[in-house]
N, C-alpha and C positions, 0 to 999 in steps of 0.2 A: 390690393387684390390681384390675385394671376386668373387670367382666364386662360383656360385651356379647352382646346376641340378634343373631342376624341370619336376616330371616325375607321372606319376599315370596308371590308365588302360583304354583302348578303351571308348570313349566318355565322360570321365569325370568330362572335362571342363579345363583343363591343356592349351590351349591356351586362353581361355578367362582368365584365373588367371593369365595368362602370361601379354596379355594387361594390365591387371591392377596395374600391378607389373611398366609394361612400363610408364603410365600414371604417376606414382610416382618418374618416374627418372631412372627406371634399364635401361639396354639395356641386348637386347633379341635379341637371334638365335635363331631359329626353325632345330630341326636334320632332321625333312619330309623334310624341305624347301631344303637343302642341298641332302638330298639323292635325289631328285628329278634333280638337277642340275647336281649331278654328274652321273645321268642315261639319258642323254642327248645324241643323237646318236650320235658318234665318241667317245666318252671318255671312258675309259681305264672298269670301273665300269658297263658302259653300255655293251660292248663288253662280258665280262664275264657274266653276264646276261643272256645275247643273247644265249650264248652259253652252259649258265649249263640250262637253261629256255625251249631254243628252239625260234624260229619264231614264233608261233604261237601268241605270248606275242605281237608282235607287231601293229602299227596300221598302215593303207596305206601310212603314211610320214614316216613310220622305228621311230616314236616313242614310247615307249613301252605304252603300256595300263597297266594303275594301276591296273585297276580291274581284269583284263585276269592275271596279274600276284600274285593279292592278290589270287584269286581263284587258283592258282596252288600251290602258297606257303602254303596256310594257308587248302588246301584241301575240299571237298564235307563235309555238316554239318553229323557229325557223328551218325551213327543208333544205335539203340538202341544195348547196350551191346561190342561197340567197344569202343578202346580207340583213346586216341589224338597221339599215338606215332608219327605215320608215318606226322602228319602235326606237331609236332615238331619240326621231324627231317628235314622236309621240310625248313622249317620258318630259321630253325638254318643255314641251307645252305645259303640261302639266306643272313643271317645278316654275316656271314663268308663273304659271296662279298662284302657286302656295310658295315657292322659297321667300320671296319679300315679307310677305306677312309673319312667318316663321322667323324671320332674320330680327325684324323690328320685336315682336314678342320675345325674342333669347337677349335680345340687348335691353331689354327693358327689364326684365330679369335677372343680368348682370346687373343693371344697376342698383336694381333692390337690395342685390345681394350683397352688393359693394358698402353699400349705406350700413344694412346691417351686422358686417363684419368686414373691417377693410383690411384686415390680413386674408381673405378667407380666400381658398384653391375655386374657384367654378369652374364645374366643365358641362360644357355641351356635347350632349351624344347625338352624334347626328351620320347618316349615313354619304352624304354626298356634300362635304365639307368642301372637298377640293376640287370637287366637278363645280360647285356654284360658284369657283372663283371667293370662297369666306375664307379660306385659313388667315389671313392678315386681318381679322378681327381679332382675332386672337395672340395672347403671347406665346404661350405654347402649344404645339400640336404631338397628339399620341394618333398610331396607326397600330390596330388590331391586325394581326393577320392568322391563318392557319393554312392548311393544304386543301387544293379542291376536292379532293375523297371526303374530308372534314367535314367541309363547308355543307356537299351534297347528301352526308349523314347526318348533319345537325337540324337541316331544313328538312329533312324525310320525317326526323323525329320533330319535330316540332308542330308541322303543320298536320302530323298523321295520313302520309302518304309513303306512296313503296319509292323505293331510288330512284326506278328510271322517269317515273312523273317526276321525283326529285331533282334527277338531272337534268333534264329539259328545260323546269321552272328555273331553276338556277342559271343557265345559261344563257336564258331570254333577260332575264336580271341584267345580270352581269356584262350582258351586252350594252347597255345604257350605263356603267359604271366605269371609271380608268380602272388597270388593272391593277393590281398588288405594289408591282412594282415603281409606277409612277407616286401613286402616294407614298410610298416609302421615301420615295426625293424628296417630296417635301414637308417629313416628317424630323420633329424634333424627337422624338422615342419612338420605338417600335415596340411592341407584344406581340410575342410568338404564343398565340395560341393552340398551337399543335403537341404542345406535351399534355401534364398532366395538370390536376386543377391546382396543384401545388406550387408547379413549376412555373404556374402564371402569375401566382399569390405571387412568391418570392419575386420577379419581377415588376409585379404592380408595387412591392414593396419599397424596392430601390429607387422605381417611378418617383415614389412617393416623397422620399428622402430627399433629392434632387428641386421635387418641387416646393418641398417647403422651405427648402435655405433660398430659392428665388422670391417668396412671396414673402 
């Protein structure tokens, strides 16, 4: 079995590349999809949460609100002439609760999946693969990338808001992420998301061919 990461920055199409990856035969985890399960109220992940977080993060079923919590981890968009420290170190605490648990659940998963097919591609979609110090779980690593006018178009359309709320949430993000360019170092492929959806197809394709004469 090859495991593969597949990681990039805030809206840069890292789950649609994933589909496409899927559509050709991978199989795919999502690390959101999991931190999300394991932030479910009663579980160990949520509880810690709750408690480095506060209540406030909650919503009237005691399930947490994603955005009450991205807004306290990732902090107010930054004014002119501050820095990103303190939503670093915010963001960092945060993945200190939930990356371990996420890490042990995606390896537990590879191994399922290993079991169930030992030739079989796995990849993990995950956004902060090389900030947490993981890419060496894996044997190969893909890097998503696009341009930030992209990035701050895709997030406006996504979450239904105007640009400039766009641009500011993306830039508070992005400030808790290495930039484009460092993951590209230490990346074994790259996708350039910035053409067209074809343009990515065709290189998810070649991805693809690459990975399967390794596995």
């Amino acid at each position: 079995m090859l495991k593969v990461g597949l990681t990039g920055g805030i809206a840069c199409g890292k789950t649609v590349v994933g589909e496409m990856f899927v559509s050709l035969g991978a199989h795919l985890v999502q690390a959101d999809r999991i931190a999300h399960d394991l932030m479910l109220p009663g579980r160990p992940v949520y509880n810690e949460v709750v408690r480095h977080f506060g209540r406030d993060i909650l919503n009237r079923d005691l399930s947490i609100n994603r955005a009450k919590l991205a807004e306290l981890a990732f902090g107010a968009p930054q004014s002119a002439g501050s820095s990103g420290t303190d939503a670093v170190k915010r963001v960092q605490e945060l993945n200190r609760i939930v990356h371990p648990a996420v890490i042990r659940a995606q390896e537990e998963w590879m191994e399922e999946t290993g079991r169930q097919d030992p030739h079989a591609i796995a990849i993990v979609e995950a956004a902060l693969i090389v900030e947490a110090g993981a890419a060496k779980r894996f044997d190969r690593l893909i890097v998503v990338t696009c341009t930030n006018e992209q990035r701050v178009a895709r997030f406006a359309a996504r979450q239904k808001i105007d640009l400039e709320t766009a641009r500011n949430e993306v830039s508070r993000r992005m400030a808790a992420q290495l930039p484009d360019a460092e993951k590209i170092e230490a990346a074994d492929y790259v996708i350039d998301n910035s053409g067209t959806m074809g343009q990515t197809r065709e290189q998810v394709a070649r991805v693809w061919e690459q990975l399967k004469m390794q596995a």
